[in-house]
C-alpha positions as CSV (number, residue, x, y, z in Angstrom):
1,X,84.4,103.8,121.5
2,X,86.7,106.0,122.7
3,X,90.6,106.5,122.0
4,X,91.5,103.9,125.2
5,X,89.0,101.4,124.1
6,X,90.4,101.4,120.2
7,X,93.9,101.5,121.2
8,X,93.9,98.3,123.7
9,X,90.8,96.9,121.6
10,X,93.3,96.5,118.3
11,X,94.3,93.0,117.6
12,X,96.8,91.5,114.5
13,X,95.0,89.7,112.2
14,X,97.2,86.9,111.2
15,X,94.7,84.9,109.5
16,X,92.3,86.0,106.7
17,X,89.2,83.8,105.2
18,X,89.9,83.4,101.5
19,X,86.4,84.9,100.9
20,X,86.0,87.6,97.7
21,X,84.6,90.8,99.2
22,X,82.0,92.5,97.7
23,X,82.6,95.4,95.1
24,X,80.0,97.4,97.6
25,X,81.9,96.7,100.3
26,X,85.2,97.8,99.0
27,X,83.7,101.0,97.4
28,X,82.7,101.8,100.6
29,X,85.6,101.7,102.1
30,X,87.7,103.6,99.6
31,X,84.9,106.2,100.3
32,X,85.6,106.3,103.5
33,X,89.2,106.3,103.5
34,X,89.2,109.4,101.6
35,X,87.5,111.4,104.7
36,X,90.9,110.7,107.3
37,X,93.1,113.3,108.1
38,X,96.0,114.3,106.3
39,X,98.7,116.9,107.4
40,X,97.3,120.3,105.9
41,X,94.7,118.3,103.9
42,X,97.0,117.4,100.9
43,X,95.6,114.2,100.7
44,X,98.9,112.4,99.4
45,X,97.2,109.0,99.2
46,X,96.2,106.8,96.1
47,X,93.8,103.7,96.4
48,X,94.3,100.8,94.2
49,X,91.9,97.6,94.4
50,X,93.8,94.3,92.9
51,X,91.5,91.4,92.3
52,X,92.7,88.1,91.9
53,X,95.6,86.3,93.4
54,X,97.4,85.8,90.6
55,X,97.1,89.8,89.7
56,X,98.2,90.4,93.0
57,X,101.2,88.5,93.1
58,X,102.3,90.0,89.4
59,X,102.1,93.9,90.8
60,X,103.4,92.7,94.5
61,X,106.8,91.6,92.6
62,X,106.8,94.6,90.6
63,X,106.4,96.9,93.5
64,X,109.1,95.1,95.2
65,X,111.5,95.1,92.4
66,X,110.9,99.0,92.5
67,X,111.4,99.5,96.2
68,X,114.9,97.8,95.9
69,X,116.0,100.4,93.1
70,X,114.7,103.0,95.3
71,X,116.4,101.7,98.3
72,X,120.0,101.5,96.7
73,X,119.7,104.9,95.0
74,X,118.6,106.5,98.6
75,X,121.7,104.4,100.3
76,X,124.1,105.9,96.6
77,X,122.5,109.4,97.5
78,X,122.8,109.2,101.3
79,X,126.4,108.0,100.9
80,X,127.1,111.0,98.1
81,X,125.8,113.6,100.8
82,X,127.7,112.0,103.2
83,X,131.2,112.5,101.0
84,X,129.9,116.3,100.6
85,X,129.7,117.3,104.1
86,X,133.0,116.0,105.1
């Protein structure tokens, strides 16, 4: 396949089968994952594999709750530098 093919060939998936992968399959593809490119090779990324819905909904609400703190110290930074350069 070349680039053209994958790039016109790429399709949202909007719905999933509520079927459990295999603990093969996702090792494999953590494995795999870990051979893409990154900019100078540093490699910033970190795999997590969540099983269960329940689990998944617990550390989705905890990310989110994190992002938001993030969010409103980058707008309370963002508006400090702001205040600076002026």
């Amino acid at each position: 396949m070349d680039a053209r093919d994958a790039i016109r060939g790429r399709r949202a998936v909007r719905l999933y089968r509520h079927v459990p992968l295999g603990c093969d399959l996702i090792q494999g593809v953590v494995e795999d994952a870990v051979w893409a490119p990154s900019g100078m090779n540093q490699q910033p990324w970190r795999f997590f594999v969540i099983e269960g819905r329940e689990r998944l909904a617990r550390y989705s609400a905890s990310l989110w709750r994190g992002l938001q703190s993030i969010l409103i110290s980058v707008k309370v930074i963002v508006g400090q530098t702001t205040m600076i350069l002026r």
